[in-house]
C-alpha positions in Angstrom: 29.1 -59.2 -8.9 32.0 -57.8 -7.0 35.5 -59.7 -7.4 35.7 -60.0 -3.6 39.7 -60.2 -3.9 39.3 -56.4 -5.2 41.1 -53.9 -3.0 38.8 -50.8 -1.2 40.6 -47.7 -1.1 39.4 -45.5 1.4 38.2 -42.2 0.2 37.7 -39.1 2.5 34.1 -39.2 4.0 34.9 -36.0 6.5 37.0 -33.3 7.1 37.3 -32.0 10.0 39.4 -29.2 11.9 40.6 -28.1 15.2 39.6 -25.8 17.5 41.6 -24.3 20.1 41.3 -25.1 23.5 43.0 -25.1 26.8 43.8 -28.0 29.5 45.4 -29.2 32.3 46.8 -25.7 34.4 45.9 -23.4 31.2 47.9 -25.6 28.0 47.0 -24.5 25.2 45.9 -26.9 22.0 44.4 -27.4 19.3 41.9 -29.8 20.0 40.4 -32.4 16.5 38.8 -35.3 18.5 36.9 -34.7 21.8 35.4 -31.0 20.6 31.7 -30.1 20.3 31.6 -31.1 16.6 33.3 -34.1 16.7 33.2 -36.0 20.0 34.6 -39.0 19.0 35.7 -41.1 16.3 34.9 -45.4 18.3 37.1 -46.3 19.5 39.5 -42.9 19.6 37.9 -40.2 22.3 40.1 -37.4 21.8 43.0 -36.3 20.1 44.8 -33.1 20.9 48.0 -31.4 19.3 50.0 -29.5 21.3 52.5 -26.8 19.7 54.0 -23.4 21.0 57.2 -21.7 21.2 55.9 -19.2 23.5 56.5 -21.1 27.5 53.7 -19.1 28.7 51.9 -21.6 26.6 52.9 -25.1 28.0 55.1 -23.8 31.0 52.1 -24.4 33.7 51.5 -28.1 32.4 49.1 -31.0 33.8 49.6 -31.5 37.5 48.0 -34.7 39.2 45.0 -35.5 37.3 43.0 -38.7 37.5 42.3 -41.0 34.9 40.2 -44.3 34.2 38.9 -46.5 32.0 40.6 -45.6 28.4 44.2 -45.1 27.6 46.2 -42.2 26.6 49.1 -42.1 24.1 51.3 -38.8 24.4 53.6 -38.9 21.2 56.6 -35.5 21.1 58.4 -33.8 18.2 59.6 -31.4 19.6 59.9 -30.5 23.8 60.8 -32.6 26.7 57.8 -33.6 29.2 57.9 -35.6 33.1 55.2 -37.2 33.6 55.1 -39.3 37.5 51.9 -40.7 38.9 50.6 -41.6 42.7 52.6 -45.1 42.2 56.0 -43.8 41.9 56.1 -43.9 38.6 58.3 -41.8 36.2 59.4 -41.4 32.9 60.8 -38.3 30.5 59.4 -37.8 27.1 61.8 -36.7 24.7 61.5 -35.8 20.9 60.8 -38.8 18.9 59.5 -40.9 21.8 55.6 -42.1 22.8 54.1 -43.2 26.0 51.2 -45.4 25.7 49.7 -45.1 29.1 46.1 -47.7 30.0 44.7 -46.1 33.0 42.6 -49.1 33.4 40.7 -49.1 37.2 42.2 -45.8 37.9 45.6 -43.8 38.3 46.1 -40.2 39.4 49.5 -38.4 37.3 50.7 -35.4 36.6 52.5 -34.2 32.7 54.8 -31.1 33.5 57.3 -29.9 30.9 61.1 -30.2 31.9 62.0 -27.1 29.5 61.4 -23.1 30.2 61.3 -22.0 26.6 61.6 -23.3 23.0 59.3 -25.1 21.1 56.5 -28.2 22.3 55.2 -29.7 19.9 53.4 -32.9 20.1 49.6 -35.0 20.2 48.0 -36.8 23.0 45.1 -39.7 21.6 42.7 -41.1 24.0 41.7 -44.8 23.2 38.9 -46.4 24.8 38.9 -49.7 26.6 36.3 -52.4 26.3 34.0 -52.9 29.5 36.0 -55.9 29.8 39.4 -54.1 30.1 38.0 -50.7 32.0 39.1 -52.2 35.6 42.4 -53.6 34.7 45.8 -53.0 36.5 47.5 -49.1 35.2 50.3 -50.1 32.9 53.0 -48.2 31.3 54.6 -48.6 28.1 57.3 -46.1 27.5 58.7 -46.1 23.9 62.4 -44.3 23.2 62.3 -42.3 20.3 65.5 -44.7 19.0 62.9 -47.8 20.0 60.2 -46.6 17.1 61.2 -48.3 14.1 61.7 -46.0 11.0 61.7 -47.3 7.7 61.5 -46.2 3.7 59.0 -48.3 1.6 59.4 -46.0 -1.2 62.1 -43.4 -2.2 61.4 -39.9 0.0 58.4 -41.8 2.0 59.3 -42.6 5.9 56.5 -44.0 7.8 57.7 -44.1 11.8 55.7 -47.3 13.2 54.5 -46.4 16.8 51.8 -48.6 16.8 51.1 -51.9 14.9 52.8 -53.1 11.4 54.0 -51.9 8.2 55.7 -54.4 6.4 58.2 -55.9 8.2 58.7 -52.5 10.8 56.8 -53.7 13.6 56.2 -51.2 17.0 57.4 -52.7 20.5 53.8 -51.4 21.7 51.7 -54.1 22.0 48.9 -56.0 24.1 46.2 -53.1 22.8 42.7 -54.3 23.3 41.8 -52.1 20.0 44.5 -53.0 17.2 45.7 -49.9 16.9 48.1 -49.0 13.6 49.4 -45.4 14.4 51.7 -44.0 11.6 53.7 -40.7 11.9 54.3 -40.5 8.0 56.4 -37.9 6.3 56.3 -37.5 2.4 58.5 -35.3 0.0 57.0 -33.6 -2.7 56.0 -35.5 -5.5 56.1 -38.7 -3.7 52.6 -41.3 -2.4 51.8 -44.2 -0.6 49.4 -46.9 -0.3 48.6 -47.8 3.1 47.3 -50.8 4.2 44.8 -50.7 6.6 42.0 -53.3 8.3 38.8 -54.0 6.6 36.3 -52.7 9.5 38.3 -50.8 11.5 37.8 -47.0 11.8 40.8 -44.8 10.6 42.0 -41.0 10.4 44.8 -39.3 9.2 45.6 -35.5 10.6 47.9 -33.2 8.4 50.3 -31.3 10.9 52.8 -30.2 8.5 51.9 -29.4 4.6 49.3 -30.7 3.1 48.5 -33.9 1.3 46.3 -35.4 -1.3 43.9 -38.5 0.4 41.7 -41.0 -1.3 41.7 -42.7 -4.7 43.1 -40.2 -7.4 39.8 -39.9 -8.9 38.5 -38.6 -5.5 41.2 -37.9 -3.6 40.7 -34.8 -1.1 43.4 -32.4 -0.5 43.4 -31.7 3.3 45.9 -28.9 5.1 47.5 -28.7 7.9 45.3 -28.8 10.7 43.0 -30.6 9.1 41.5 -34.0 9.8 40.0 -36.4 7.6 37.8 -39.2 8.4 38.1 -42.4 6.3 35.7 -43.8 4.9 35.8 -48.1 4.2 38.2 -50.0 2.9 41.5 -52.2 3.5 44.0 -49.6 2.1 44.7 -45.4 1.8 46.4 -43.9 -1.0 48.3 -40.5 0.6 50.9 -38.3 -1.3 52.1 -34.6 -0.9 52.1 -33.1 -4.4 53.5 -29.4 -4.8 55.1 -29.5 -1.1 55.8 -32.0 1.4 53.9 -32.8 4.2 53.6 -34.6 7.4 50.6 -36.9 9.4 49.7 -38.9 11.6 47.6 -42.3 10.4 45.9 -43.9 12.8 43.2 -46.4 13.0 41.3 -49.2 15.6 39.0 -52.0 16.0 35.6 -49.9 16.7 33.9 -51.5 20.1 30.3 -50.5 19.5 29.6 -50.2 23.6 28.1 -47.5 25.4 30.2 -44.9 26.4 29.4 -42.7 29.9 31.8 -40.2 29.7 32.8 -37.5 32.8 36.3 -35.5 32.3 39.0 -38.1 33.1 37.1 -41.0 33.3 35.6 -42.9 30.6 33.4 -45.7 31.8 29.9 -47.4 29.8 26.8 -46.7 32.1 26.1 -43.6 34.2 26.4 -45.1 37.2 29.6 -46.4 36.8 31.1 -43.2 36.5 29.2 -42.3 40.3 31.3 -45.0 40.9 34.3 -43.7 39.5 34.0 -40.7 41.3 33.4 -41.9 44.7 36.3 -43.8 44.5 38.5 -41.1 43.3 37.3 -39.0 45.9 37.9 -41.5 48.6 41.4 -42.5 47.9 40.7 -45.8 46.0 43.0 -44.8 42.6 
C-alpha cells in the first residue's frame, strides 16, 4: 500500500505545439491553447504568444472587441500595449507587467500597441469562470512589472510570481475563482527546480525561450521552445534547463468540470445563453 505522505511528481502526459494564427485587426500569434488540436486545457480556454519585431505584425492591434463570461490575463516582455474599454477605463502595459482582466456579464475593449516598431513579445491566457461567477461586475487588476514579486529559491533559478504562491513570494492578484499559480520561471544552464503544485488541479508549462527537461528524471521529457507540455498528476514538477538555459511559463487551476458553450468572445455554459449573450451585445446591454 501507498505511503500516502509520498510526493507525486508530475510527469509529461502531452506535448503539444503552436500553430500560427492571426487576431484582433490581423496580429499575428502563435496560438497553443484554443487551436483545433487542443481546444482547451479546464479551466484555461486559450493561450496565445505574441512575438514580432516586424510592426506590420502587431501595429493594427485589437480595437473594441467584446468579451464575457471568462477572464483574460495579458502578461508583456517585451512592447508597450493601451488597452481602454466602453467604461473609461485605461491602463498601459509595459514590459514586466500583467493585466488580469474578468469580463464577467460583459465589457467591450480595445488592446492597441503604443509603439511603431521594435519588438512585442508577450502571452494572453483565457480563464474560465464558474456559472456562478459568468454575470459578475468587469473588474481590472492591473499589475506593475516592479509589483510582481521576483525571487531566487536556488542559485541561477528566478521564478517571477504573477499569480498565486511560491514560498513566501506571494502575487498581489488575487480573488480568482480558479486558484490559479502562474510562474514565469527562468533557469541557467545546469540548474532545476521542484515546483509545488496542487494535488487535482490541471497544470502546463510552455517553453518560450530554450528548452527544458520536465518530469521525474527517470521520465523526464525534453520540450523546446514552442512547445507545450501537459501535466500529468501530482503535487509537485521537477523542471531544469541542462545544456542551455531556458525560459517558461508554469501555470495551473482548479478544473470546474461545467459545460462550456463557447462563441468567439463569449464563453458562457448552455447554448442559449450565448443567444443571450449576443442579443445583449448587440443591443447595447455590455
Amino acid at each position: 500500500m501507498a505511503n500516502p505522505s509520498t510526493h507525486l511528481s508530475r510527469s509529461v502526459s502531452r506535448v503539444v505545439a503552436g500553430k500560427a494564427a492571426s487576431d484582433g485587426a490581423g496580429v499575428k500569434l502563435n496560438r497553443i491553447i484554443g487551436q483545433r488540436d487542443f481546444d482547451m486545457l479546464d479551466p484555461f480556454l486559450l493561450l496565445d504568444e505574441f512575438r514580432s519585431d516586424q510592426a506590420g505584425d502587431y501595429l493594427a492591434g485589437f480595437p473594441d472587441h467584446p468579451h464575457r463570461g471568462f477572464e483574460t490575463v495579458t502578461y508583456m516582455l517585451a512592447g508597450r500595449m493601451r488597452h481602454a474599454d466602453n467604461q473609461g477605463n485605461s491602463g498601459l502595459l509595459t514590459p514586466g507587467s500583467v493585466q488580469w482582466m474578468t469580463a464577467g456579464r460583459g465589457i467591450v475593449h480595445s488592446e492597441m500597441p503604443e509603439q511603431e516598431d521594435g519588438l512585442m513579445w508577450g502571452f494572453q491566457l483565457w480563464v474560465n469562470l464558474p456559472a456562478s461567477d459568468k454575470m459578475t461586475a468587469p473588474r481590472y487588476q492591473d499589475i506593475a512589472a516592479q509589483s510582481i514579486p521576483s525571487i531566487e529559491p536556488a542559485a541561477g533559478v528566478s521564478p517571477r510570481v504573477i499569480a498565486g504562491r511560491f514560498g513566501d513570494a506571494v502575487s498581489p492578484v488575487h480573488g480568482i475563482a480558479t486558484e490559479p499559480v502562474y510562474l514565469d520561471l527562468s533557469l541557467d544552464a545546469g540548474t532545476s527546480i521542484d515546483l509545488p503544485l496542487a494535488q487535482g488541479h490541471n497544470a502546463f508549462a510552455y517553453i518560450y525561450d530554450g528548452s527544458a527537461t520536465i518530469g521525474p528524471l527517470a521520465q523526464s521529457r525534453t520540450i523546446a521552445r514552442g512547445e507545450l507540455a501537459v501535466l500529468a498528476a501530482g503535487d509537485h514538477v521537477h523542471v531544469g534547463a541542462v545544456a542551455e538555459s531556458a525560459r517558461l511559463i508554469l501555470v495551473a487551476g482548479r478544473p470546474l468540470g461545467e459545460p462550456v458553450a463557447r462563441h468567439g468572445p463569449f464563453v458562457m455554459n448552455t447554448p442559449e445563453q450565448i443567444v443571450e449573450t449576443i442579443r445583449d451585445y448587440q443591443t447595447g446591454r455590455f
